[in-house]
C-alpha positions as CSV (number, residue, x, y, z in Angstrom):
1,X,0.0,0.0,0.0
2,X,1.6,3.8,-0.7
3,X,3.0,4.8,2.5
4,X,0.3,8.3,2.9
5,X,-2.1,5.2,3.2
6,X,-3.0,4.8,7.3
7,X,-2.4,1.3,8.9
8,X,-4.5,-2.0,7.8
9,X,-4.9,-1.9,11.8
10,X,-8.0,-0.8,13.2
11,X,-7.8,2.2,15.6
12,X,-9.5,4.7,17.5
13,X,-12.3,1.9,18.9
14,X,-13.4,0.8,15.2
15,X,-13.9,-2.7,15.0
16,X,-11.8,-4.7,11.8
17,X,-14.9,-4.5,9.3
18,X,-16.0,-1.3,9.8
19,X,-12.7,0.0,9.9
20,X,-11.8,-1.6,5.9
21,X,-14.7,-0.3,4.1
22,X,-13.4,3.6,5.0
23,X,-10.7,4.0,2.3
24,X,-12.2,4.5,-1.2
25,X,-9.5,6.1,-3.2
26,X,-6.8,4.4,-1.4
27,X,-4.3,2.3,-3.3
28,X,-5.9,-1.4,-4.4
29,X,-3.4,-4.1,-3.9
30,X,-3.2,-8.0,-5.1
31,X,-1.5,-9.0,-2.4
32,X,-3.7,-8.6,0.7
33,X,-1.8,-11.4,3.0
34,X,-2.1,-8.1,5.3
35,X,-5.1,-9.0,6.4
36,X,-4.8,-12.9,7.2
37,X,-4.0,-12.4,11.1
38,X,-7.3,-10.4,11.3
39,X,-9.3,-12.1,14.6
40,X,-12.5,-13.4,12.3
41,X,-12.8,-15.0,8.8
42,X,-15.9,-12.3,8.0
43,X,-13.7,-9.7,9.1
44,X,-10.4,-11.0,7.3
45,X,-12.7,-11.3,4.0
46,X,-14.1,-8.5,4.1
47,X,-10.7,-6.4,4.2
48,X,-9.7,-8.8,1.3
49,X,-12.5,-7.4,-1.0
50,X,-11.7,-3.7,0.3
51,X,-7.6,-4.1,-0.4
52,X,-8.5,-5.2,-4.0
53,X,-11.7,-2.4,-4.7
54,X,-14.0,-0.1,-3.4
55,X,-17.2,-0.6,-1.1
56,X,-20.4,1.4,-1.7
57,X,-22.4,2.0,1.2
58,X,-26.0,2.3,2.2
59,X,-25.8,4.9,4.3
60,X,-23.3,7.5,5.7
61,X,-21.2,5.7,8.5
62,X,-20.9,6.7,11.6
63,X,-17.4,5.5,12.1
64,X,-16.1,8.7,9.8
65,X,-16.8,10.7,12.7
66,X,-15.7,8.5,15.2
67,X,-12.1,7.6,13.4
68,X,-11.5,12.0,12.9
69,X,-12.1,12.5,16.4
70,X,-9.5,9.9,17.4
71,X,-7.0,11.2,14.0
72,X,-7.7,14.4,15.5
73,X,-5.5,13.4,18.8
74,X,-3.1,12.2,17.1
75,X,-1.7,15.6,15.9
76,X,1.9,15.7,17.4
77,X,3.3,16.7,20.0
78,X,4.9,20.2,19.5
79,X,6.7,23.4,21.0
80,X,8.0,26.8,20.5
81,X,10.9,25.7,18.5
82,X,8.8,23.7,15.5
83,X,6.0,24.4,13.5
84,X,4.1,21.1,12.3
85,X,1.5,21.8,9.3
86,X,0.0,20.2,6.5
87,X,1.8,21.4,2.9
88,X,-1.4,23.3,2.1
89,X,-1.8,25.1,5.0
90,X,-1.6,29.4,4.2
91,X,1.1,29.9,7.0
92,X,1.4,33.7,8.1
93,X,4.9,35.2,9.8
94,X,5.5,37.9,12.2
95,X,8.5,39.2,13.5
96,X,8.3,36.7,16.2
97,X,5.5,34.1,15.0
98,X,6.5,32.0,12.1
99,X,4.2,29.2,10.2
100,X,1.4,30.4,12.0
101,X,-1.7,28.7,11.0
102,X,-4.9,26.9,11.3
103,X,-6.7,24.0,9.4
104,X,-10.4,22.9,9.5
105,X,-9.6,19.1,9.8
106,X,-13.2,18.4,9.6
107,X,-16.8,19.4,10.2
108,X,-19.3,16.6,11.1
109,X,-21.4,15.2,10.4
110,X,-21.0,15.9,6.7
111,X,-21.5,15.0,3.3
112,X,-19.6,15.6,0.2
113,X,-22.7,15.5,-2.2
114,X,-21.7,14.9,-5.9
115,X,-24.5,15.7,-7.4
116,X,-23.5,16.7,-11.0
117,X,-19.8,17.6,-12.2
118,X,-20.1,21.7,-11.3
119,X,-22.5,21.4,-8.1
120,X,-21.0,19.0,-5.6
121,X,-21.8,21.2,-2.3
122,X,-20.7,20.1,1.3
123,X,-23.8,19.1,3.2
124,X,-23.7,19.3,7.0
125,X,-26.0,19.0,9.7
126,X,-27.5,22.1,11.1
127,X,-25.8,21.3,14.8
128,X,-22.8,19.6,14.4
129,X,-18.5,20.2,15.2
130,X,-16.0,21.8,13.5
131,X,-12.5,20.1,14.1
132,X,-9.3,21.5,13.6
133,X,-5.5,21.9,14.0
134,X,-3.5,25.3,15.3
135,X,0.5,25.6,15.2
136,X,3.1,28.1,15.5
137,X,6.9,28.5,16.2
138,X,8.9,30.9,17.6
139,X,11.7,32.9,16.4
140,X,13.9,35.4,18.2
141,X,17.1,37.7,16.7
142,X,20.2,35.6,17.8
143,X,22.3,36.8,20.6
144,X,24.6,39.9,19.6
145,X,28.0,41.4,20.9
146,X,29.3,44.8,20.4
147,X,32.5,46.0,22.2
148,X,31.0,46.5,26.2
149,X,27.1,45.8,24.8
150,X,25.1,42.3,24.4
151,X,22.0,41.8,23.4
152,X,20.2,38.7,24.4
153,X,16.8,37.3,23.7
154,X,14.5,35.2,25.7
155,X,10.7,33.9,24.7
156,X,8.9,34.3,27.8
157,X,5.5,32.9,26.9
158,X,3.7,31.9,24.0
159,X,0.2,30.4,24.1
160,X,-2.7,29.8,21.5
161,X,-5.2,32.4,23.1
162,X,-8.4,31.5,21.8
163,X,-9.6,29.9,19.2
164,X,-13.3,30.6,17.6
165,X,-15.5,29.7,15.2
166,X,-17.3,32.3,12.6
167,X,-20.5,31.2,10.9
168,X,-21.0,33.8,8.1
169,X,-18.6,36.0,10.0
170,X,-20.2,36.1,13.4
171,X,-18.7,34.5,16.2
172,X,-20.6,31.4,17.2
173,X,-18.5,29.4,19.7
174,X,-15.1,29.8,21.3
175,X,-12.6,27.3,23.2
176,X,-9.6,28.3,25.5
177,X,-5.9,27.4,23.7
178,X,-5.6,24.3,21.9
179,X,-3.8,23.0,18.9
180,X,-6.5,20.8,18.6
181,X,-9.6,22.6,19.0
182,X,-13.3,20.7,18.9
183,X,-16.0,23.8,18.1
184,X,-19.7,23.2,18.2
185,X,-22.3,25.3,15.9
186,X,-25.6,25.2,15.1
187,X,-27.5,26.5,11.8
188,X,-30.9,25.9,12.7
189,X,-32.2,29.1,12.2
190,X,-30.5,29.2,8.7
191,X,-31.3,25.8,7.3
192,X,-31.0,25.6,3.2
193,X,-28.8,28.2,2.5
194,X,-24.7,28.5,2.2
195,X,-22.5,29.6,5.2
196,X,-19.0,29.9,5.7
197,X,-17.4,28.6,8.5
198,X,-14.0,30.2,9.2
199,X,-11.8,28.9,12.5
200,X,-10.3,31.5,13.8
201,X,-6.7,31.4,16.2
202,X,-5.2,34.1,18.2
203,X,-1.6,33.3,19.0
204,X,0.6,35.2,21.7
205,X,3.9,35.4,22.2
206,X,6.1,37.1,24.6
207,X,9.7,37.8,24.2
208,X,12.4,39.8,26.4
209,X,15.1,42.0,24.9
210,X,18.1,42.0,27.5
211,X,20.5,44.4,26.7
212,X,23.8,44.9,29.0
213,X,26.1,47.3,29.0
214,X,30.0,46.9,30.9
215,X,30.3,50.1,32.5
216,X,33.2,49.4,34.6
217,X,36.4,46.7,34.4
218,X,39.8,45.6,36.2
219,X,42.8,45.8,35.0
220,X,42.6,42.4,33.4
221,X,40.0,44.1,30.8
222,X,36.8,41.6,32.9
223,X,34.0,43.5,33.2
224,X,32.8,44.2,36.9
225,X,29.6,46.3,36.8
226,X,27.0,45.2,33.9
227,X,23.9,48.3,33.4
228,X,21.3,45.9,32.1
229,X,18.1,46.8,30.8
230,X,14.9,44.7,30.2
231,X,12.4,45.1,27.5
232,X,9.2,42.6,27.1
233,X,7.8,42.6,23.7
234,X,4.3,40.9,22.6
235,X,3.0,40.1,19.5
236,X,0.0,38.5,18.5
237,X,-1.2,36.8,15.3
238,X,-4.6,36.0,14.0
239,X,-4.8,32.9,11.5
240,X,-7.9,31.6,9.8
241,X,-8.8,28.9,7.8
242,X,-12.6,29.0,5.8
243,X,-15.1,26.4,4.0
244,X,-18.5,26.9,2.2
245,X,-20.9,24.6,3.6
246,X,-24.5,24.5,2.9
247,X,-26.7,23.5,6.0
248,X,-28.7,20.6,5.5
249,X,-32.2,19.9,7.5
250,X,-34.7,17.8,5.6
251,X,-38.5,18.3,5.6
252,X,-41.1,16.7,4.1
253,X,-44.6,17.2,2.8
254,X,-46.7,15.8,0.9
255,X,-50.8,14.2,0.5
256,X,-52.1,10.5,1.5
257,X,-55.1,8.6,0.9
258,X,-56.8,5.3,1.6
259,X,-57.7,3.2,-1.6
260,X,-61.0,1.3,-1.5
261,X,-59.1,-2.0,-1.3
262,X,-56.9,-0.7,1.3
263,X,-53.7,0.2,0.1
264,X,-51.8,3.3,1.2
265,X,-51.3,6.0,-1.5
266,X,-48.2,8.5,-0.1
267,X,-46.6,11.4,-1.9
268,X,-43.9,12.9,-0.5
269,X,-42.3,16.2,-1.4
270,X,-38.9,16.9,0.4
271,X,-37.3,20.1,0.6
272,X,-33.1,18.4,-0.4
273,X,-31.6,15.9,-2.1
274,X,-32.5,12.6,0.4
275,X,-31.4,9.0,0.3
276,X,-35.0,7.9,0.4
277,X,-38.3,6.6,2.9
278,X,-39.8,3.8,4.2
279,X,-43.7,2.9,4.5
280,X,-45.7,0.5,6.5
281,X,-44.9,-2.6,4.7
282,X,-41.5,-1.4,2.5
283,X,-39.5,1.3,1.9
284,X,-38.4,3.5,-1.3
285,X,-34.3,3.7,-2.4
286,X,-33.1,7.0,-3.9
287,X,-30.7,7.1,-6.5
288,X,-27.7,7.4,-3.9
289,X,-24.7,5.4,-2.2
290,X,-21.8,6.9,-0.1
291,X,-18.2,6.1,0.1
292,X,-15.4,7.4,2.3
293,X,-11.8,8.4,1.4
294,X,-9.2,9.9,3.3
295,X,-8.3,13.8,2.5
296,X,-4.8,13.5,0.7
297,X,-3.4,17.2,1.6
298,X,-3.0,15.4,4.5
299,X,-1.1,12.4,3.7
300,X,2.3,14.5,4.7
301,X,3.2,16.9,7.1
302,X,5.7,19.7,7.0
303,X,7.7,20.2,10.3
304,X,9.4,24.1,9.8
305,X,12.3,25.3,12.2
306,X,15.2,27.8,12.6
307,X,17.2,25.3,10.5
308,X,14.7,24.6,7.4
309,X,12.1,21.9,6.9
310,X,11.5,18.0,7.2
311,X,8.2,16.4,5.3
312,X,7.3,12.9,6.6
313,X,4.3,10.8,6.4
314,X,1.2,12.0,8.5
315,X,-0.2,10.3,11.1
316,X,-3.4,12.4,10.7
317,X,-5.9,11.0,8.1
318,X,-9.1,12.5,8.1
319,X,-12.2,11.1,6.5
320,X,-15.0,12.1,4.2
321,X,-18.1,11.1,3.4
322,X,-19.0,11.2,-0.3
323,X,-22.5,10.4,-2.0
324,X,-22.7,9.8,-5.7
325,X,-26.0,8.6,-7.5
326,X,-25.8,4.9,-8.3
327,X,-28.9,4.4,-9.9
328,X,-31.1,6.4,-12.8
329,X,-34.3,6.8,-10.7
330,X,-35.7,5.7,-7.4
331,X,-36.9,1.9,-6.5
332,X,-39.2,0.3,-4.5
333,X,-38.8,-2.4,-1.9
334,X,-40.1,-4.9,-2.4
335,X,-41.5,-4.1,-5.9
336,X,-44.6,-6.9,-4.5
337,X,-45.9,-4.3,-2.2
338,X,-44.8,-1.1,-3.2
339,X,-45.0,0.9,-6.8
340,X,-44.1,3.7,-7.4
341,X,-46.5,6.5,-9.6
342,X,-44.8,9.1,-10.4
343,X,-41.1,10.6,-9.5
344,X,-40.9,14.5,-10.1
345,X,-37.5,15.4,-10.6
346,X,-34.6,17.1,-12.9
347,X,-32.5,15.3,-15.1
348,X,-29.1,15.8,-14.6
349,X,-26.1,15.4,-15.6
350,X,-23.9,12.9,-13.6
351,X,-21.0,13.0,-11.6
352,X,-17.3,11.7,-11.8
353,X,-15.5,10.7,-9.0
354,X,-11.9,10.4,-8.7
355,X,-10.2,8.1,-10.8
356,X,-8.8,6.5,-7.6
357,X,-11.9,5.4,-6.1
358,X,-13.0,2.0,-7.9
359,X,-16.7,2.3,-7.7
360,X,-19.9,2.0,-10.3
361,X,-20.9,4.8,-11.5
362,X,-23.8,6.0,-13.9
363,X,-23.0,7.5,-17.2
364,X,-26.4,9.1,-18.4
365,X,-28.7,11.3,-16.7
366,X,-30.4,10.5,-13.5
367,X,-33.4,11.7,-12.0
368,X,-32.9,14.4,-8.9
369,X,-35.9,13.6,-7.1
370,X,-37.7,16.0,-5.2
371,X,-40.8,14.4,-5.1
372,X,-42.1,10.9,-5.2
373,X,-45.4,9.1,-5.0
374,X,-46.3,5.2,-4.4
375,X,-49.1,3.0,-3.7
376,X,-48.3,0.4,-1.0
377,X,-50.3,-3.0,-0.1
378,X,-50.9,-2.3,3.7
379,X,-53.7,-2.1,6.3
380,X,-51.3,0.6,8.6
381,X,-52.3,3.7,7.2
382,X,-51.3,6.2,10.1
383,X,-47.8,8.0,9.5
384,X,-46.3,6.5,12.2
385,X,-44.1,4.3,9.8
386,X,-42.9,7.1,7.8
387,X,-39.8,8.2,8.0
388,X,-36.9,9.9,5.3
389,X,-34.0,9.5,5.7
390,X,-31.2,12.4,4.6
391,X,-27.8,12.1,3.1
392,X,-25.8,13.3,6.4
393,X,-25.6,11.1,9.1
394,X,-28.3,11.3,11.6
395,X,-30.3,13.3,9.9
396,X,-34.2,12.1,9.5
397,X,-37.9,13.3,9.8
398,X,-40.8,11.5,10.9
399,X,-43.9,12.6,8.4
400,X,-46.4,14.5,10.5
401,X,-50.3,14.4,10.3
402,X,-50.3,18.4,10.0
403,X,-47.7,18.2,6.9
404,X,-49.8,15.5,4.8
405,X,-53.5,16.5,3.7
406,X,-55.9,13.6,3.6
407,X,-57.4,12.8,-0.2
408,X,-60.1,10.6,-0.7
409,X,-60.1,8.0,-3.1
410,X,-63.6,6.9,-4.2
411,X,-64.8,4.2,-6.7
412,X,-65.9,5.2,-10.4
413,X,-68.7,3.1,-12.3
414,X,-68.7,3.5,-15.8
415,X,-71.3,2.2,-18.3
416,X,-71.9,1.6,-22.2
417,X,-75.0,2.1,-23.9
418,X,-75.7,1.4,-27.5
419,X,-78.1,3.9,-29.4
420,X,-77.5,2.9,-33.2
421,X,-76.0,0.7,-35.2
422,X,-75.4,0.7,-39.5
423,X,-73.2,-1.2,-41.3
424,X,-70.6,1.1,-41.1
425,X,-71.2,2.8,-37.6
426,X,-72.4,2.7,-34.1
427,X,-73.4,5.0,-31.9
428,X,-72.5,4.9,-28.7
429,X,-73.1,6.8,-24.9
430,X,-70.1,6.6,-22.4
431,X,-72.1,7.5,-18.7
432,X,-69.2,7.9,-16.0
433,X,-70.0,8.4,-12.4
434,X,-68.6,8.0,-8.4
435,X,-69.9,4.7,-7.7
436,X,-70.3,6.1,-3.7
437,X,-72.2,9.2,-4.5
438,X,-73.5,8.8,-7.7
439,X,-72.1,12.7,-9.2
440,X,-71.2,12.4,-12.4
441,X,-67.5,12.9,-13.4
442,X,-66.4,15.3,-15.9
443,X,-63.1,14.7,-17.0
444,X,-63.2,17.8,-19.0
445,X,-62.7,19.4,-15.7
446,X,-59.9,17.0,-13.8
447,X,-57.2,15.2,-14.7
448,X,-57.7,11.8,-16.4
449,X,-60.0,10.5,-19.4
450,X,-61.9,7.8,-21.1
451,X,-60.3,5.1,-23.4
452,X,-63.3,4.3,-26.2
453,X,-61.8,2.0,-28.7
454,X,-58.3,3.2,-28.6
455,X,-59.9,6.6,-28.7
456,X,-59.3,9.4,-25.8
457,X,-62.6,11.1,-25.0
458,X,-63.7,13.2,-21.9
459,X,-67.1,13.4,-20.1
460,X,-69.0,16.6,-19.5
461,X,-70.8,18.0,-16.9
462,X,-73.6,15.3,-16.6
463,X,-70.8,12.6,-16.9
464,X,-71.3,11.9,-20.6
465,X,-69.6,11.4,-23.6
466,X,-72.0,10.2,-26.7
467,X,-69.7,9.6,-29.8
468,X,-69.6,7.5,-33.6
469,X,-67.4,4.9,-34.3
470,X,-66.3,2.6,-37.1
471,X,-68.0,-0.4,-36.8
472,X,-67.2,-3.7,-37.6
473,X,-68.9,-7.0,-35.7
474,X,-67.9,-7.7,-32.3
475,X,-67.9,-5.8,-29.2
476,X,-66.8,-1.8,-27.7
477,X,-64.9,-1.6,-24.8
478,X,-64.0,1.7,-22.9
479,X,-62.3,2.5,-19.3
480,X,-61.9,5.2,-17.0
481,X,-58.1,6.5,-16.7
482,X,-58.8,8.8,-13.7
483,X,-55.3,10.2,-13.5
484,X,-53.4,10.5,-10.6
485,X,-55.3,10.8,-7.2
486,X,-53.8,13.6,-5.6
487,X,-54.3,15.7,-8.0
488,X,-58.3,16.1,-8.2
489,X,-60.5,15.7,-5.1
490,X,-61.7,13.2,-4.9
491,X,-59.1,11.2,-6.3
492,X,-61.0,7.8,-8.2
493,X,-59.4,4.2,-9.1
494,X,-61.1,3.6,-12.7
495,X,-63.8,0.6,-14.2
496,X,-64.4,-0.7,-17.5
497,X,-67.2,-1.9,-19.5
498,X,-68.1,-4.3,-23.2
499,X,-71.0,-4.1,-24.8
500,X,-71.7,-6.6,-28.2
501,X,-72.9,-4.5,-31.0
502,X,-75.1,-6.2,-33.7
503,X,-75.2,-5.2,-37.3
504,X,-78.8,-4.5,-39.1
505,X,-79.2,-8.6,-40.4
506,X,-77.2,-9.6,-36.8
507,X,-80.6,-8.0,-35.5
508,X,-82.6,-9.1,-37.5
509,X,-81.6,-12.8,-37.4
510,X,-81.6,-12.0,-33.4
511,X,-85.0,-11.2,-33.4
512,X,-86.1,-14.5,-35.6
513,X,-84.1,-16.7,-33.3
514,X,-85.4,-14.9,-30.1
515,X,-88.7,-15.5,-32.1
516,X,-88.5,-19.2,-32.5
517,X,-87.1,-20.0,-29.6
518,X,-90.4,-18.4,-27.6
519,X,-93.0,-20.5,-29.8
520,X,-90.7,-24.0,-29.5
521,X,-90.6,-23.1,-25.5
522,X,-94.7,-23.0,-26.0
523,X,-94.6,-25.9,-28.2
524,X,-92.7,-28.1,-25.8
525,X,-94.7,-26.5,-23.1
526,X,-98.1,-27.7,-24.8
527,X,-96.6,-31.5,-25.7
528,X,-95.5,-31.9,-21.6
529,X,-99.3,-30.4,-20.7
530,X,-100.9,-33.1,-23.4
531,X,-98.8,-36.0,-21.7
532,X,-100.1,-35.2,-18.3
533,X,-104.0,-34.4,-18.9
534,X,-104.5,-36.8,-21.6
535,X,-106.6,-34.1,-23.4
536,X,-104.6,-35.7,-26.8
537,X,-104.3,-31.7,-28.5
538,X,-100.9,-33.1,-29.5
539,X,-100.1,-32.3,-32.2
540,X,-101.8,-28.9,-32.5
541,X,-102.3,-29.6,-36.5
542,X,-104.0,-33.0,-35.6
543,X,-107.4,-31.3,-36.0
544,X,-106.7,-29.5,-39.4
């Protein structure tokens, strides 16, 4: 593995698996007998697959933010004399500070979301921490002699004073000295919008100026009386480091209904980009899957002093969590109970991710949801089951009564009527009503329509459509395509109906054989009657 990779040891209170599926990006290797002395098989295997590619995940782990608190501690040890940075880090310089700086190391929870090649914003949660690192070194003149004068110089303190955090340039928290600082913020108030956090440090240091003078001497030339005067000297140095972050807080809205036969009709409207929901008796998948990779300004460090600079590997790794769309549209689980109606959304363009990280991607557009409705075979049709589910970890909303407005969903009974037939033609009446109420439904006024013969028609105001078709024998068939539920109140499910439709000898041959088969019903009816009684009428010509 390249030595900026960290260890194939777990650390920082990961367990083995967890710990091997958080380096997408990292250097894939053939030879993974690294992992053989791993204390389970699952464990050992599972490290195998990640040496060799890349993992997606389901959701965005926990362990990120558990591992960068842990890196976080790991920042080394350091003093007055050494300045230890990353090679990015904007270092400023005094006339006593040098490689001042500070470096966000991490805000979480957060989410790298790639959602097209230009917009791939940093999503964090609206109360979260900002971690990061603060160094300095100290430089002083070197010690002078001049004839009876020295000059000497002496750092009397130095300290990192305070370091705070600035959302949108106001100060939102603050922590006492630390080259490690931890800061916590909180963007509820200003959810859905960009913000810079900056980290602020103020450094101090304090140096003394000694300078003595020989004002008197024996005879050997040794100076006996030294005038000395003191001078203390502070400066101070302010660094900063900013990001652009955008603050993330899902909601969701949306309508529900109850279909005659019992199944649960949802839409739900959501106010970001979300990994998806689940329903009573399923759930539905968004297009996206996460992965975490190490930041690589960080695989070396830079330690500065009076006599130049050293760059080793880092033992700081921080993580990120990425999300990339995986799929083209949403899917429902499992497609047996839940479907999926409609998906309003945006096509766009795709994402790359780094050519280090070895994970399928899509290569046409997908479908930014940001609204999606389903049926779902259940008898649970509270909202108690409801939940989305955001792409930062931790963040989810229970649906609400008070954000989802009830729709009914009724029943439709529609009905063919034949007026007149020709040879060519028939003439038929399409009567479309709510089966519960009995109104009549104009689909001139709501979404949906009638299908007559492959033919698109719409009912007027007394639920009626009466229209000619081509005729040729057999039957007419029409149904109700009532359009999507939530659109109209009430929403309906739709009905169907045949009729046969006779040509002018089809009738006329009907009426003969509905003709005949009356008088041989009498017939047969007068032979049975003659049997019984005896009266011998049978035949009925017997007497002509």
């Amino acid at each position: 593995m390249s030595v900026a990779h960290p260890s194939n040891k777990s650390d920082h209170g990961l367990n083995e698996t967890t710990y091997c599926t958080l380096w997408a990006g990292d250097e894939d290797v053939s030879n993974v007998s690294a992992f053989e002395d791993l204390s389970n098989e699952s464990s050992a295997e599972l490290c195998t697959l990640a040496a060799g590619t890349d993992i997606p995940l389901d959701t965005p782990p926990e362990a990120v933010e558990q591992w960068n608190r842990g890196d976080l501690q790991d920042f080394p040890q350091t003093d007055a004399t050494q300045s230890i940075y990353p090679p990015n880090a904007t270092l400023s310089n005094g006339r006593f500070v040098k490689d001042a700086y500070t470096e966000i190391f991490a805000v979480q929870p957060s989410t790298r979301a790639r959602l097209s090649p230009s917009d791939q914003p940093l999503y964090v949660a609206s109360n979260g921490t900002l971690l990061g690192t603060v160094d300095y070194r100290v430089a002083v003149p070197a010690n002078t002699t001049h004839g009876d004068r020295r000059t000497n110089w002496e750092v009397v303190d130095h300290e990192i004073v305070e370091t705070r955090l600035l959302v949108n340039g106001e100060v939102e928290s603050t922590t006492s000295g630390t080259h490690t600082p931890e800061l916590p913020y909180s963007l509820a108030s200003q959810t859905d919008e960009p913000h810079s956090l900056t980290l602020v440090a103020e450094i101090a240091v304090t140096v003394e100026r000694r300078v003595s003078v020989c004002t008197a001497r024996d005879a050997r030339g040794a100076c006996l009386e030294w005038d000395i005067q003191r001078e203390r000297r502070t400066e101070t140095q302010v660094v900063r480091d900013s990001i652009d972050v955008v603050a993330y807080d899902l909601t969701i809205s949306g309508y529900r209904a109850v279909y005659p036969n019992g199944d649960l009709g949802l839409v739900v409207y959501k106010n970001q980009p979300w990994l998806g929901y689940s329903l009573p008796n399923g759930d539905v998948r968004g297009v996206w899957r996460f992965y975490s990779a190490r930041d690589p300004e960080w695989d070396t460090l830079v330690t500065s002093t009076d006599e130049g600079q050293t760059v080793e590997h880092s033992s700081l790794h921080p993580l990120q969590v990425n999300a990339f769309p995986i799929e083209t549209g949403p899917t429902p689980s499992p497609r047996r109970t839940v479907t999926i109606l409609e998906t309003y959304g945006i096509e766009t363009q795709p994402p790359t991710v780094p050519k280090t990280v070895l994970l399928d991607t899509i290569d046409e557009p997908y479908t930014a949801s940001y609204g999606i409705a389903t049926r779902t075979t259940t008898t649970e049709h509270n909202l108690t089951s409801v939940t989305a589910y955001g792409l930062v970890r931790g963040v989810e909303v229970d649906a609400s009564e008070s954000s989802f407005a009830t729709v009914p969903i009724n029943e439709s009974e529609l009905t063919l009527e034949v007026l007149n037939t020709t040879e060519d033609s028939v003439t038929v009446r399409v009567r479309l009503r709510d089966a519960q109420t009995g109104e009549p439904i104009n689909t001139l006024s709501r979404e949906g329509y009638v299908v007559l013969e492959d033919q698109r028609v719409n009912t007027s105001n007394n639920g009626t459509v009466t229209t000619t078709l081509s005729h040729s024998a057999g039957g007419v068939s029409a149904r109700y395509e009532p359009g999507h539920w939530w659109r109209s109140v009430p929403g309906y499910v739709g009905d169907s109906d045949v009729v046969y439709v006779r040509g002018p000898m089809q009738s006329m041959l009907s009426v003969l054989y509905e003709v005949a088969v009356s008088v041989s019903l009498f017939l047969l009816g007068v032979f049975f009657i003659d049997r019984i009684t005896g009266w011998h009428v049978w035949p009925p010509w017997r007497r002509l």
